[in-house]
N, C-alpha and C positions, 0 to 999 in steps of 0.2 A: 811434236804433237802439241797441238794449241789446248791448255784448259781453258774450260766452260765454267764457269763460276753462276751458279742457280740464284738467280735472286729469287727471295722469298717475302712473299708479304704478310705486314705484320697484321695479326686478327685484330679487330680493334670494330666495337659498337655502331654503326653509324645514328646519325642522327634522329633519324625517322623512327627506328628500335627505341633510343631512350626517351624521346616523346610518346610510344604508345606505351611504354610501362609508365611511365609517368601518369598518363590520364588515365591506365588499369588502377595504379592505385588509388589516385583519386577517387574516383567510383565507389571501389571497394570499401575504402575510407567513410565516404560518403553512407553508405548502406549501412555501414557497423552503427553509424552515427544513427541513423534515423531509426536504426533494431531499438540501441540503447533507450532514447530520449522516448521510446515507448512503450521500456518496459519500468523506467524512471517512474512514468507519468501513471501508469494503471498499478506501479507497489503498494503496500501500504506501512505505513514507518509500524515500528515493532511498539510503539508507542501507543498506537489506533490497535492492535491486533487483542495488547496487552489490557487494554481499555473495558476493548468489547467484550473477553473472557470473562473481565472482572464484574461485568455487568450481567452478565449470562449466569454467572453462578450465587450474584446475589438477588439474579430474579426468580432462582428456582427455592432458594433458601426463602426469601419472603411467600413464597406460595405454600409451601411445606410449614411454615408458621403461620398463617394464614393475617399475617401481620403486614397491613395496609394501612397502618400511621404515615402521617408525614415524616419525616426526619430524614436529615442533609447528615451526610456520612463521608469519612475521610478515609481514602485506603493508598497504600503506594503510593504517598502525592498525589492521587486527583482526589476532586472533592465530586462527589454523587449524588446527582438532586433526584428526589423520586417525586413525582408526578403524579397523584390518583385521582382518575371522575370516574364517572359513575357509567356503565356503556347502557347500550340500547337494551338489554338482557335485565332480568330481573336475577339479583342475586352472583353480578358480577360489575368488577372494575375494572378500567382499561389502568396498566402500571405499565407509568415510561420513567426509564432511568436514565442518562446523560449523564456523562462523564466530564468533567472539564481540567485541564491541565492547569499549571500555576498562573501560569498567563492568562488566564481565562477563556483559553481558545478550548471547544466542543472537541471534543475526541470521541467521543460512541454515544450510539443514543441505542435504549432499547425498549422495546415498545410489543407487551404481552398484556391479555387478557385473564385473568385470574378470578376463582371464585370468592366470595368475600362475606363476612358474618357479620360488617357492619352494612348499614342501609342509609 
């Protein structure tokens, strides 16, 4: 009796396979990237967030003092310029506040209308 001896071939990727996952992942690659760089670009640093906070609750403290002086004030490292004219309204001021970093880059600006007991 003659044996038969089974040849078997071995599994093995061809070429065509490793270039479409290749360019799958490119793609995919590609998409993660452009998700990223636009959620990068519409953040806002915790810097700006912390900014504007600090602006928000020292524009309800000076409306609740009804205190509309000038004066530049230092909090957390930024320095805060307050802003008062006079609006179109009798018996009220437009108060902008701005934030600025060390740098003297603008970090928040905040811009409220408040009643005022000076004239």
């Amino acid at each position: 009796m003659v044996k038969v001896k089974k040849i078997s071939r071995l599994k093995a990727d061809s070429v065509l396979e490793v270039v479409i996952a290749a360019v799958l992942v490119v793609v995919i690659f590609g998409i993660a990237m452009m998700v990223y760089s636009n959620v990068l670009r519409t953040s806002r640093p915790v810097k700006q967030v912390r900014a504007a906070a600090i602006l928000k609750s020292m524009a309800i403290r000076i409306e609740q003092q009804r205190d509309t002086l000038l004066a530049d004030t230092a909090a957390e490292g930024l320095t805060i310029t307050r802003r008062v004219r006079p609006s179109g309204t009798k018996g009220t001021v437009d108060l902008q506040l701005v934030a600025t970093g060390v740098a003297g880059d603008t970090l928040a600006v905040f811009n409220k209308v408040i009643l005022s007991d000076h004239e």
